[in-house]
Residue, then its C-alpha position, 0 to 999 in steps of 0.5 A: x866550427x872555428x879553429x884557432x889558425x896553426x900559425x898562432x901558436x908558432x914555436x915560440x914559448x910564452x916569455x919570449x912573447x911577455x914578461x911578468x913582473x913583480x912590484x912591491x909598493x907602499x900603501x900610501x899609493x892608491x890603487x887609482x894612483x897605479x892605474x893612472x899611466x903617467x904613473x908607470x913614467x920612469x918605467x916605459x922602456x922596462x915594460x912593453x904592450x902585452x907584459x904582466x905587472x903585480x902590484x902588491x901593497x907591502x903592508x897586503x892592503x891590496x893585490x893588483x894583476x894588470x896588462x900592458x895595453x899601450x904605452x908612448x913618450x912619458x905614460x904606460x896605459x894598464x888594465x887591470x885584471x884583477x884587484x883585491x883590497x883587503x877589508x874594503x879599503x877605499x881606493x882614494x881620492x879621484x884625479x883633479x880635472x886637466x886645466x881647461x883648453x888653452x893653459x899649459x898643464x901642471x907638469x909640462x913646459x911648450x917652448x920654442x927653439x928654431x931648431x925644433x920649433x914649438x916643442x912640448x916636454x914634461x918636466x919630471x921625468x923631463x921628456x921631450x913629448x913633441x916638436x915641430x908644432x907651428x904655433x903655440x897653440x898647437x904645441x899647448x894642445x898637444x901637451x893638453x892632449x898628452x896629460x889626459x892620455x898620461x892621466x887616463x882620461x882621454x882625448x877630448x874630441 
């Protein structure tokens, strides 16, 4: 029989390994605008891998309980763990496609500097997301691959 190791438990209590937080939002979001992790941008350094965030609606349209999983530069990677929508209220419309390979994405700017090179930012909140890049080609594909981290949905291959 499998036991759980002595040392996984260590003496340390529960808020010192996640925190809990509340959010209280306006029902004119949809619950795949929360999901979406370019959503939680001006919240990365609040939130770490492993917290817990509730959502709730102020109007108690819906009630969301979601874990941090992943985060980088600009994005906050959510999985929910359990949604309630009041009444059978529709989730929203889904997110538009990124643009095809080889255009800069809606949201995001690639220049070059001979400090930094070709570098990727976004533009609000304005976060630089990468530099060094050798080409601008490079530099457009890793802002393309970015956006569809930030907007969940994946890398392409």
């Amino acid at each position: 029989m499998k036991t759980l190791p002595p040392q996984a438990m260590a003496s340390r209590a529960a808020d010192f390994v996640r925190t809990a937080h509340h959010v209280n939002i306006d029902p004119s979001y949809s619950i795949d605008d929360i999901l979406r992790p370019g959503f939680w941008a001006h919240h990365v350094l609040k939130l770490n891998v492993t917290d817990l965030v509730d959502v709730l609606a102020t109007d108690g349209s819906f009630d969301l309980s979601l874990r941090v999983t992943e985060k980088g530069i600009g994005y906050v990677v959510m999985r929910p763990l359990r949604i309630w929508v009041r009444d059978e209220v529709k989730a929203g419309e889904p997110e538009a496609p990124v643009e095809a390979l080889g255009d800069v994405p809606d949201g995001y700017v690639v220049g070059h500097t001979p400090k930094t090179g070709w570098r990727v930012l976004t533009k609000d909140p304005s976060n630089e997301i990468s530099r060094n890049h050798k080409s601008k080609n490079e530099a457009i594909n890793a802002a393309i691959s970015h956006s569809q981290r930030a907007h969940g949905q994946g890398v392409a291959a």
